[in-house]
C-alpha positions as CSV (number, residue, x, y, z in Angstrom):
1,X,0.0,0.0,0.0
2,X,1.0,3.2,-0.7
3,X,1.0,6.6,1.0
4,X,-1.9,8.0,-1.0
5,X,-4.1,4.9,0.2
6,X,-4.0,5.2,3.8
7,X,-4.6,8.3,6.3
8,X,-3.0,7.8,9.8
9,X,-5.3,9.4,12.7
10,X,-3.1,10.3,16.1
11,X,-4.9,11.0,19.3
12,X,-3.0,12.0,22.5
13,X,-4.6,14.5,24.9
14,X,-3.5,15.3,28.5
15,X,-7.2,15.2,29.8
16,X,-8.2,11.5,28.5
17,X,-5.6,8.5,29.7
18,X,-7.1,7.5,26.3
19,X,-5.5,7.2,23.5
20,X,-6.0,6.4,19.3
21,X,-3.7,5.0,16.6
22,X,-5.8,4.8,13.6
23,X,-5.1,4.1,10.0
24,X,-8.1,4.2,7.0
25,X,-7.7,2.8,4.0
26,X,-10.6,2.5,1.1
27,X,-11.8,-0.4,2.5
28,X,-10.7,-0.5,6.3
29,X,-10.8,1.5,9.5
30,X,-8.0,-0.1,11.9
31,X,-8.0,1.9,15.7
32,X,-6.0,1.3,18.2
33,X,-7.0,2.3,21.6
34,X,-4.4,2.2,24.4
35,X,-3.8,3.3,28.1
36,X,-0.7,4.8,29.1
37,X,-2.5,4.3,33.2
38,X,-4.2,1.2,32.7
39,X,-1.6,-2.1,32.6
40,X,-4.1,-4.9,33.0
41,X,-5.5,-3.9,29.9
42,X,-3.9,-1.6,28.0
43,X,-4.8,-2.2,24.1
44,X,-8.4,-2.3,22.2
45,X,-8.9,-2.6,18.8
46,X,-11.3,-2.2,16.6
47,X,-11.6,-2.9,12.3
48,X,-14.5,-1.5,10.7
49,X,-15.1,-2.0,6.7
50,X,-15.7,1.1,5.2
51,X,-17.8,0.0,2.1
52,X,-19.9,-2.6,4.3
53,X,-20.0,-0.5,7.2
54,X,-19.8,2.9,6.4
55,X,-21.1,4.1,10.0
56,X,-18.7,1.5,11.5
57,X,-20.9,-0.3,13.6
58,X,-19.5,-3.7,13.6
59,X,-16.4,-4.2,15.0
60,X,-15.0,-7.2,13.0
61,X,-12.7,-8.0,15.6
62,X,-15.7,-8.2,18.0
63,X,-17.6,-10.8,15.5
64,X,-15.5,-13.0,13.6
65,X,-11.9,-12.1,15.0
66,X,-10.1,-14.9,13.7
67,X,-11.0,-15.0,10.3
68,X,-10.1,-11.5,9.9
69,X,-6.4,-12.2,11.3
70,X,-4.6,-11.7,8.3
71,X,-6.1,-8.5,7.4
72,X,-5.6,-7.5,11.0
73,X,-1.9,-8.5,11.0
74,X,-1.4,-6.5,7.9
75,X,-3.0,-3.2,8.7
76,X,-1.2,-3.3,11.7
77,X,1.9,-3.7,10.7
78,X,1.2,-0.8,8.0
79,X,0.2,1.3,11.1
80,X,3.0,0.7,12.7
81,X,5.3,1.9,10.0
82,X,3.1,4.9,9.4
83,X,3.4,6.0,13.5
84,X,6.6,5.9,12.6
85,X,7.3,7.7,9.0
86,X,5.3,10.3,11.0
87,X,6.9,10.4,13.9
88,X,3.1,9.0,16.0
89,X,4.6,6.1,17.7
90,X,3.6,6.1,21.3
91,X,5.8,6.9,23.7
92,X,6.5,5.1,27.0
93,X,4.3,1.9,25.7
94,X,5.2,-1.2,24.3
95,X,3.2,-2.0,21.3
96,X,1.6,-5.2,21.7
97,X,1.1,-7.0,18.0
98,X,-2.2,-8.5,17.2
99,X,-3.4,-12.0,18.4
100,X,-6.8,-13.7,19.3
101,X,-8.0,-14.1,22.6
102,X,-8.1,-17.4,24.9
C-alpha cells in the first residue's frame, strides 16, 4: 500500500488517559485504543469495513476475529510503519502486536 491509500489518525490529549492510533484505507478503519494508566488492559482494537459499514458499527474483531487475522496483521503492521514515517509512535508503551483471545 501506498501513502496515497491510507490516512493515519493520532490521538493524545493530556485530559483522557485515552489514547488512538488509527489508519483508513478505502476499505478498512484499523484503531488502536491504548492506556498509558491502565496495565491490565492496556490495548483495544477495533476494524470497521468502510464500504460494508460505512457508520462502522460492527467491530469485526468483535464478530469474527479470527477469520479476519490476516487482514488485521497487515493493517497493523502498516500502522506501525506509518506512527513511525510520521513520527506518531507512542511513547512510553510497548506495542503489543495482534493475536486472538483465549
Amino acid at each position: 500500500m501506498n501513502q496515497r491509500d491510507l490516512v493515519i489518525i493520532v490521538t493524545d490529549q493530556e485530559r483522557y488517559p485515552q489514547h488512538i492510533r488509527a489508519l483508513r484505507t478505502a476499505q478498512y478503519t484499523y484503531a488502536v485504543y491504548f492506556s498509558t494508566t491502565n496495565s491490565t488492559n492496556p490495548f483495544e482494537y477495533g476494524l470497521y469495513d468502510n464500504v460494508a459499514d460505512p457508520l462502522q458499527m460492527v467491530n469485526l474483531l468483535a464478530v469474527k476475529a479470527a477469520s479476519m487475522l490476516p487482514i488485521w496483521v497487515q493493517l497493523d503492521s502498516e500502522l506501525q510503519m506509518a506512527m513511525r514515517d510520521a513520527n506518531a509512535a507512542p511513547q512510553n508503551v510497548v506495542w503489543q502486536p495482534p493475536r486472538l483471545a483465549g
